[in-house]
N, C-alpha and C positions, 0 to 999 in steps of 0.2 A: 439592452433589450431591443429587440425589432420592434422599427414603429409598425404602424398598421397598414400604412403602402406598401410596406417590406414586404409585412405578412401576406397583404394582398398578391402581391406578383409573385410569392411563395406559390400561393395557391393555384391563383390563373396559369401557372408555366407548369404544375401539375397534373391541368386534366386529362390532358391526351395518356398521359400514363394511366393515370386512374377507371379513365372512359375504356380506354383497351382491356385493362385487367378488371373491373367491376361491371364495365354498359351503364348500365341510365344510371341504376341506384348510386351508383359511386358519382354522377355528373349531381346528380338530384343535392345528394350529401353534400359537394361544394358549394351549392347552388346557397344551399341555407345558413351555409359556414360565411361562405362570403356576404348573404345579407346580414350579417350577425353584427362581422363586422363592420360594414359599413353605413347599416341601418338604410340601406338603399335597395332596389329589386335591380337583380343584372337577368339582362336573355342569354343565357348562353345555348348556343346551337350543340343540337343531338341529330348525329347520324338517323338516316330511316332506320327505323326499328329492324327490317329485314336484314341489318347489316349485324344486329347483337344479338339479336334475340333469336333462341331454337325454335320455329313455329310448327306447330302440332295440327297435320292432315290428317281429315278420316275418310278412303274411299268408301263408298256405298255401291254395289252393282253386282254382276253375275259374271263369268266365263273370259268376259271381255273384259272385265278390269283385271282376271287374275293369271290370265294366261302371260306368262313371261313375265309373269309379278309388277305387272305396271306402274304399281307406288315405288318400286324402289328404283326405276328409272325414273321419273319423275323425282327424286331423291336425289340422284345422280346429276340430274340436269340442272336442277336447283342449284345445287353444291356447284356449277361450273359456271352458275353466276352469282355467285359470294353467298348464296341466300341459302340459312342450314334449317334441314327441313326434318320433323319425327314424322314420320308416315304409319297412318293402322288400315287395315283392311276387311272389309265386313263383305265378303265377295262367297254366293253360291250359286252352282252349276242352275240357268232359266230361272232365275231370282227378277222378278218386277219391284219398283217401287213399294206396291203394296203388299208384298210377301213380307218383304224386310219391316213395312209396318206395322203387321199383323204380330210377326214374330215377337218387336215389344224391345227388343234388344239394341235397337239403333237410336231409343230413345235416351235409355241410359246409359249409352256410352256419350253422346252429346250435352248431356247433362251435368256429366261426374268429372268431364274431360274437358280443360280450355284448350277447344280446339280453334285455330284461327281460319280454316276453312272443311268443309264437306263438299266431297263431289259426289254427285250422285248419278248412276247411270244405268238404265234398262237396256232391254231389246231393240231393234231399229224402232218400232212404234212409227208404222208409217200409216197403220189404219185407225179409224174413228178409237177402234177402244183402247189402242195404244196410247193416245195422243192424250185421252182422257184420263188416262193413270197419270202421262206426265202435269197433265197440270193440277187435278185434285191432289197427287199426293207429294206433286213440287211443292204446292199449297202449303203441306202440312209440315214438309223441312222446311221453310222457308219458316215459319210461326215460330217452328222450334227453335232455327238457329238463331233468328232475331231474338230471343228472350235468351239467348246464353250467349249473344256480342259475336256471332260466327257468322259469317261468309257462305252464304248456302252457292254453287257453282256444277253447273249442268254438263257431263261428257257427253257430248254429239258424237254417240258411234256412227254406224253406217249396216247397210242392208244385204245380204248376201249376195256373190255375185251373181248367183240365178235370179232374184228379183231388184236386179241393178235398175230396171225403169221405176223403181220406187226411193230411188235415193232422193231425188227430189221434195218428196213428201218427210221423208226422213230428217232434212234440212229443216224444213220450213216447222214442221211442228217442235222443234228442239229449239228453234227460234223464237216461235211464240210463247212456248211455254218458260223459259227463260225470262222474257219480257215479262209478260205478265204478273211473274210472280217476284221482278226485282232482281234476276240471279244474275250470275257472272256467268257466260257461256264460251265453254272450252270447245270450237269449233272443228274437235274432228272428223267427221264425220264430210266435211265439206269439201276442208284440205284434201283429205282422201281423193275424193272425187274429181277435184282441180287436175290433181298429178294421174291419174287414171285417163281421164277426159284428153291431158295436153301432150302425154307420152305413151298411152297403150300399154304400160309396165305395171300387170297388175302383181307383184310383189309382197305388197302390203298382205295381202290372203296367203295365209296358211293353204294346205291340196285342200283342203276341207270345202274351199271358196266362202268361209265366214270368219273364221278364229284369224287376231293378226298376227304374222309370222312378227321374228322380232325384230325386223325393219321398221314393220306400222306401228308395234308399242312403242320402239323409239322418237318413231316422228309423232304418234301420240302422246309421251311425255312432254316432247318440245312444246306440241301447241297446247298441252293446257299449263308449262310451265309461262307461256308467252299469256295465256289468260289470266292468270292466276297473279303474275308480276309484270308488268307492260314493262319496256323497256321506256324511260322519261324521255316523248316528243322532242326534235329540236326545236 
């Protein structure tokens, strides 16, 4: 019969297989086998969650999030740094924050659904009553997601290019309203701007001079996959 060291290093030389083919629950299961036997507490180290776990996004927004299907690059982008993502999208054509609230529908789907973030995005919102939507009704995702364990996270779009002197405003108020209401802010709208400002290459704009071709959805994936997962500081 195996003594209980035996058993022991049985099981500790098991978890990397167990953790690959189960994730936590199979770590969790050792965790309690092995205090079983040894009537002792071990810490045994679990990977970041974003390494096992499928995490469940819900976009919120209009035009701009679903032009060139921007959750599934942002999907895409995810997946090219090990992080697997379920994307849903709640996206219609001049859709504000408060349309989608009125509508009733973005509450129960945050509800019914553990999702581990929402991002929410309007209009540029560079004037008084834009800015006011972002923060009453960031407000009101922000209550919601906090009561169902979710990640409320703001997309900083940007202003068309005929009212390009208003991108500024467009910044600052996706700024504040983030702040204040505790979010995570996905800065594209800014990045835009930097690469516009330091190279003249406006690209990013569909002929329309608003919609982003799908250069900009792609660098807008990047930065809200860079918001959404920082890369770990040296």
């Amino acid at each position: 019969m195996m003594s209980r060291a035996g058993i022991f290093q049985v099981l500790k030389s098991s978890i990397n297989l167990v953790f690959k083919k189960y994730g936590l629950f199979g770590i969790l299961f050792l965790f309690f086998t092995l205090k079983g036997f040894s009537g002792q507490s071990y810490s045994i180290p679990v990977s970041n969650k974003h390494n096992t776990d499928t995490l469940k996004v819900l976009f919120v927004g209009n035009s701009l999030t679903f032009y060139n299907d921007l959750p599934s690059l942002v999907r895409k982008q995810a997946l090219s740094q090990g992080i697997q993502l379920q994307t849903e999208m709640l996206a219609f054509p001049n859709y504000a924050l408060m349309d989608h609230w009125v509508d009733g529908k973005v509450q129960q789907l945050i509800s019914e659904n553990n999702y581990a973030y929402v991002v929410i995005q309007q209009g540029p919102s560079s004037q008084d009553y834009g800015r006011e939507i972002l923060f009453e009704y960031g407000q009101k995702f922000k209550q919601l997601c906090s009561k169902y364990g979710t990640e409320l996270a703001y997309f900083m779009v940007w202003p068309s290019k005929r009212y390009y002197n208003t991108f500024a405003a467009v910044i600052a108020n996706h700024r504040d309203a983030s702040k204040v209401n505790n979010a995570i802010l996905c800065p594209v709208g800014e990045l835009w701007k930097n690469h516009f400002d330091a190279t003249g290459d406006f690209s990013y704009y569909t002929n329309d001079g608003f919609h982003p071709s799908m250069l900009g959805s792609e660098m807008a994936a990047k930065v809200i996959c860079e918001a959404l997962f920082p890369s770990p500081k040296d």
